[in-house]
C-alpha positions in Angstrom: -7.3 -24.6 114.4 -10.8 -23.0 113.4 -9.3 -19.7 114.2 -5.6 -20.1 112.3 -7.4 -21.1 109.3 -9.9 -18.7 109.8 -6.9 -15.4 110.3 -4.7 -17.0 107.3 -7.6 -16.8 104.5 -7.0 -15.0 101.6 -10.0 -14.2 99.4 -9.8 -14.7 95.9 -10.3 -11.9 93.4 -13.6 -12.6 91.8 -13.8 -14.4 88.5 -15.4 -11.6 87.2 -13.9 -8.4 87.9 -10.8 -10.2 86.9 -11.8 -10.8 83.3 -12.9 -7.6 83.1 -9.4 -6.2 84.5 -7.5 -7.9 81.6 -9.9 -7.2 79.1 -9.8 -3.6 79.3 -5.9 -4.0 79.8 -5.5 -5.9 76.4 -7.5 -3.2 74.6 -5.7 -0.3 76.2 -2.5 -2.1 74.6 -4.4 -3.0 71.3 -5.3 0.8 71.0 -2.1 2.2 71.7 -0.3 0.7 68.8 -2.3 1.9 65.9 -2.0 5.2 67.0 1.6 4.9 67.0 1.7 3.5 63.5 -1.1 4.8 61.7 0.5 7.2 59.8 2.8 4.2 58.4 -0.2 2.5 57.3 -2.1 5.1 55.6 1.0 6.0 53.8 1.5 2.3 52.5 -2.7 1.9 51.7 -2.4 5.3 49.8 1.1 4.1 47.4 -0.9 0.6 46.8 -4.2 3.0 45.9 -2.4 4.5 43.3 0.0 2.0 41.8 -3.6 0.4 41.2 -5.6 3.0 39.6 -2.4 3.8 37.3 -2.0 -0.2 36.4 -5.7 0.4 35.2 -5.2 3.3 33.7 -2.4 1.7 31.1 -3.8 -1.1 30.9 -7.3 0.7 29.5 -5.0 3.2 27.2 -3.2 -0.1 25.8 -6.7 -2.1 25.1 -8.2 1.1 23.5 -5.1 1.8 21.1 -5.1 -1.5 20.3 -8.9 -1.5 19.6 -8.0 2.0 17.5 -5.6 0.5 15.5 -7.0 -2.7 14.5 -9.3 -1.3 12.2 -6.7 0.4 10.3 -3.4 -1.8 10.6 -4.1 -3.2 6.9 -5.3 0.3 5.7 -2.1 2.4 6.7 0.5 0.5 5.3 -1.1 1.9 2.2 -0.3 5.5 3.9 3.4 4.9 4.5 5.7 7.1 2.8 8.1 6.1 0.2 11.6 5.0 1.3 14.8 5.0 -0.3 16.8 1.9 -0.8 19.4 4.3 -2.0 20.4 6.8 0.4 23.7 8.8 0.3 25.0 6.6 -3.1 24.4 9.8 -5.6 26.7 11.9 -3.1 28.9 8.9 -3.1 29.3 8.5 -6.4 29.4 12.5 -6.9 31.7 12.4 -4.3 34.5 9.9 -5.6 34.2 10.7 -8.7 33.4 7.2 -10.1 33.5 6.5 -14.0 29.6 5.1 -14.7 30.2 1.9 -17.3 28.0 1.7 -20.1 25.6 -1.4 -20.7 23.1 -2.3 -23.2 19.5 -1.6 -22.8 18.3 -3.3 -19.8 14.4 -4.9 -20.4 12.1 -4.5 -17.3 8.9 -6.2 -18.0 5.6 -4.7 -16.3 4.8 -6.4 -13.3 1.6 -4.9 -13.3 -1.1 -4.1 -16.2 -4.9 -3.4 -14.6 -7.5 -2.5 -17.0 -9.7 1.1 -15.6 -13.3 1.8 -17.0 -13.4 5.0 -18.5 -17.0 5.3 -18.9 -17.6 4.4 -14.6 -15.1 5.9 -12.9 -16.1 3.5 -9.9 -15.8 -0.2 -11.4 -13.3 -2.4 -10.9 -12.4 -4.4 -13.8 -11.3 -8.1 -12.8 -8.2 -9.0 -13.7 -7.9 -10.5 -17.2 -6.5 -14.3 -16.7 -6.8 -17.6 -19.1 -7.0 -20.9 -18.4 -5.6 -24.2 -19.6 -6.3 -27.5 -19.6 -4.5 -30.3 -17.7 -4.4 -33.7 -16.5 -5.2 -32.1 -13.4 -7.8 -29.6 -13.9 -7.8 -26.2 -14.8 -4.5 -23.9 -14.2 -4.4 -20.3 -14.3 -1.8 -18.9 -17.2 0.1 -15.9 -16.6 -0.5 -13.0 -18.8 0.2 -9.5 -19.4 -2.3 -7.6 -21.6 -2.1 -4.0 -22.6 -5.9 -3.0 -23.6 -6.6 0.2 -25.0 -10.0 1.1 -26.4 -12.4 4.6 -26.5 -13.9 3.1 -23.0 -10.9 1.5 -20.9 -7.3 2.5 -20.8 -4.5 0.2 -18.8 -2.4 1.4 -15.7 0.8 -0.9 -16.1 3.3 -0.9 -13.0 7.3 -1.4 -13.3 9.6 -2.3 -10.5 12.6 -1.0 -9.7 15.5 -2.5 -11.5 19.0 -1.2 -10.0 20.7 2.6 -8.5 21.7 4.6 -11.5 19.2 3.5 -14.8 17.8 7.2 -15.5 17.3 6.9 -19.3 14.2 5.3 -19.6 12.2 4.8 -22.0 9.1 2.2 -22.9 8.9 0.0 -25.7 5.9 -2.1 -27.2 6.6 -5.5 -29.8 3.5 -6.5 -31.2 4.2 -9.7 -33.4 2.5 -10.5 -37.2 -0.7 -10.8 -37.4 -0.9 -14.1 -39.0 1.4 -15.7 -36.0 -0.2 -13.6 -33.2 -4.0 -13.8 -31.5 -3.5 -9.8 -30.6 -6.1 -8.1 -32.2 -5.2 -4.4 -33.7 -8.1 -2.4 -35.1 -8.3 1.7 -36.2 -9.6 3.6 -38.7 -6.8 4.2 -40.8 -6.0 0.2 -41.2 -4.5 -2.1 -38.3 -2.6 0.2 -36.4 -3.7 2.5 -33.6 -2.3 5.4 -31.5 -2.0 5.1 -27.8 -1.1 8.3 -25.3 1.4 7.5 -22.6 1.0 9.2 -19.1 3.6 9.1 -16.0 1.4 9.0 -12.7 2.6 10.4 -10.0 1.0 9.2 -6.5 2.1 9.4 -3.3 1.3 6.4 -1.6 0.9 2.7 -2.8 -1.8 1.8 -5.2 -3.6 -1.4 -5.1 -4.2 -2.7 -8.5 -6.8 -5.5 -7.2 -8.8 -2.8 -6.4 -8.0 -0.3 -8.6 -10.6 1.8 -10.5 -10.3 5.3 -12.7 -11.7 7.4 -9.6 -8.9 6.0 -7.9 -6.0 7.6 -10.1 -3.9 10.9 -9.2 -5.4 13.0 -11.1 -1.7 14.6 -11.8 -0.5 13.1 -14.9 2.8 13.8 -17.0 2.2 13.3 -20.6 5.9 10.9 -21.9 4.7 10.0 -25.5 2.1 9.2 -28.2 3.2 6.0 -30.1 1.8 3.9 -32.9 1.3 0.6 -32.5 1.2 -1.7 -35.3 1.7 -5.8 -36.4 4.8 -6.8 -36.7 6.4 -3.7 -35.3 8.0 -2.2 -32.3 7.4 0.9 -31.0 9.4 3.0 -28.6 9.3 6.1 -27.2 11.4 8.6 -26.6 14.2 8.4 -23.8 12.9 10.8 -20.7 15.6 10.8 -18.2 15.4 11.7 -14.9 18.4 11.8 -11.8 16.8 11.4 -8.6 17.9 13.0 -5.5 16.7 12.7 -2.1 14.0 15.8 -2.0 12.3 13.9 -4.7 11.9 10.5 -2.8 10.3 12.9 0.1 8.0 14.1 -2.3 6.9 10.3 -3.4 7.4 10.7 -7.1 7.2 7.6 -9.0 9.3 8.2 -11.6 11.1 5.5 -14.4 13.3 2.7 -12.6 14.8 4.7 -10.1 12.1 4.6 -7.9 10.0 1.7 -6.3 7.4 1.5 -8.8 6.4 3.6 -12.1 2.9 4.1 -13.3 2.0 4.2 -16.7 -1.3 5.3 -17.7 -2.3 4.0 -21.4 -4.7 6.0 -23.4 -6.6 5.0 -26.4 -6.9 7.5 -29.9 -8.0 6.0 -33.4 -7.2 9.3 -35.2 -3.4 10.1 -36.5 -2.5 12.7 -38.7 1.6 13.0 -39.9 3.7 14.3 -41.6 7.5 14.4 -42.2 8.7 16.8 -39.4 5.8 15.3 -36.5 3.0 13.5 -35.6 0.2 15.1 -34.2 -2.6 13.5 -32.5 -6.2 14.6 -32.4 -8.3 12.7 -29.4 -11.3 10.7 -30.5 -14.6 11.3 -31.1 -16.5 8.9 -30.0 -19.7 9.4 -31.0 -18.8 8.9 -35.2 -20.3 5.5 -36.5 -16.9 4.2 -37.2 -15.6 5.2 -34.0 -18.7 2.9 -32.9 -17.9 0.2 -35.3 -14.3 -0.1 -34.2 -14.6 0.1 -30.5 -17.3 -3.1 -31.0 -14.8 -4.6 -33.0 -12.4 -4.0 -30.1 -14.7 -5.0 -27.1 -15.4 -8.2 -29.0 -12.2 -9.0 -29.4 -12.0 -8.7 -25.6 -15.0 -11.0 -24.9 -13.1 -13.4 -26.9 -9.9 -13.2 -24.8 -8.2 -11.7 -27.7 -6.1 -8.7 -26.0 -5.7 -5.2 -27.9 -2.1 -5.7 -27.7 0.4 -8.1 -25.9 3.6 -7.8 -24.4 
């Protein structure tokens, strides 16, 4: 019995040689399969590399044009060009041959009249404004003032009316003197001369802000009128017919474009005579030149505009 059992034993494998057996096994397996797919992983690890690095990429270049532009969003729409709310309707109208009808004189009231300092270039004068008196409080009224004197002229603006209006020409109603708080004053009696500049510019001006530094200093000279109570003045008709090289060019000229600058000019000297008027510029350093530009600049402090309308 001692010997069957002792001739039919099997020894077991050791424990430890055993664990070591599959050990090495398992990592003989493990190591074989990167090698088989290693390239396939360094290919995928290198795409997701670089998507990455470009995903930062844009995303910096978007933050820093962002950053760029913020500072100067408000600032550039002030650089845009002028556009045309017209284009191709002088060619159609050339083109077809249409019969223009004929209307009365159309008024366009200045949108815009901003005072400039003629003796500092830099200052900006605040826009002239009355109050009234209500139940409620105070309330701002509406007002535009033409002020011409020997140390501030007026920039008045006009918007555009309507295609087609290319006789223009401006026209000042001052009322009696007795039924009117407008205060006229020149050396030759109550009436005074004021010179009439086109501006061109070729951007948008901001009258809040404006001052006489600030103004193109290319000017086109319309008219020289005299203003007086209880009259009108009007100056002569200066047509222009846009076409589409002009509104490249920015012009502001009469209706027919998106604004038109005046620039109004103070002189307290006439001389006429039957045939023309010529019109000497002031000298401002004569005691009644003085005298009258007090006269006029008191007027002002008194809310008493050179001349209405």
């Amino acid at each position: 019995m001692d010997a069957l059992t002792r001739g039919s034993y099997v020894p077991l494998l050791d424990d430890e040689k055993m664990s070591t057996d599959s050990i090495e096994t398992g990592t003989q397996n493990i190591t074989e399969i990167p090698k088989r797919y290693l390239w396939i992983n360094q290919f995928f690890f290198l795409v997701i590399t670089i998507c990455t690095l470009v995903d930062v990429a844009l995303i910096g270049s978007i933050a820093w044009r962002n950053a760029q532009q913020g500072d100067t969003k408000i600032s550039s729409i002030d650089n845009l060009k002028i556009g045309n709310p017209y284009i191709n309707l002088e060619a159609l109208y050339r083109e077809a041959n249409i019969s223009v009808p004929r209307y009365d004189p159309v008024i366009n009231v200045g949108q815009g009249l901003v005072q400039v300092s003629l003796t500092d270039p830099h200052k900006v004068i605040p826009e002239y404004t009355e109050t009234g008196n209500l139940s409620i409080g105070h309330i701002a009224r509406f007002r535009r003032h033409l002020i011409a004197t020997p140390t501030i002229s007026t920039v008045a603006q006009f918007r555009i009316m309507d295609f087609g209006m290319e006789s223009c020409s401006l026209v000042i109603t001052v009322p009696d003197e007795i039924t009117t708080r407008d205060t006229i004053v020149g050396p030759t009696g109550k009436s005074v001369v004021v010179h009439i500049h086109q501006i061109e510019v070729q951007n948008r001006l901001n009258l809040r802000k404006l001052s006489r530094s600030l103004l193109p200093p290319t000017r086109k000279h319309i008219a020289s009128m005299v203003i007086s109570y209880g009259k009108t003045a009007e100056s002569g008709v200066f047509p222009y017919i846009m076409g589409f090289e002009d509104w490249e060019s920015g012009k502001y000229f009469c209706f027919q474009n998106l604004n038109s600058l005046f620039y109004f000019e103070y002189d307290d000297v006439l001389e006429t005579s039957e045939h023309q008027t010529r019109v000497q510029p002031p000298d401002t350093t004569s005691s009644s030149n003085k005298d009258t530009s007090e006269k006029l600049l008191e007027a002002i402090r008194d809310k008493r505009p050179a001349v209405d309308f």
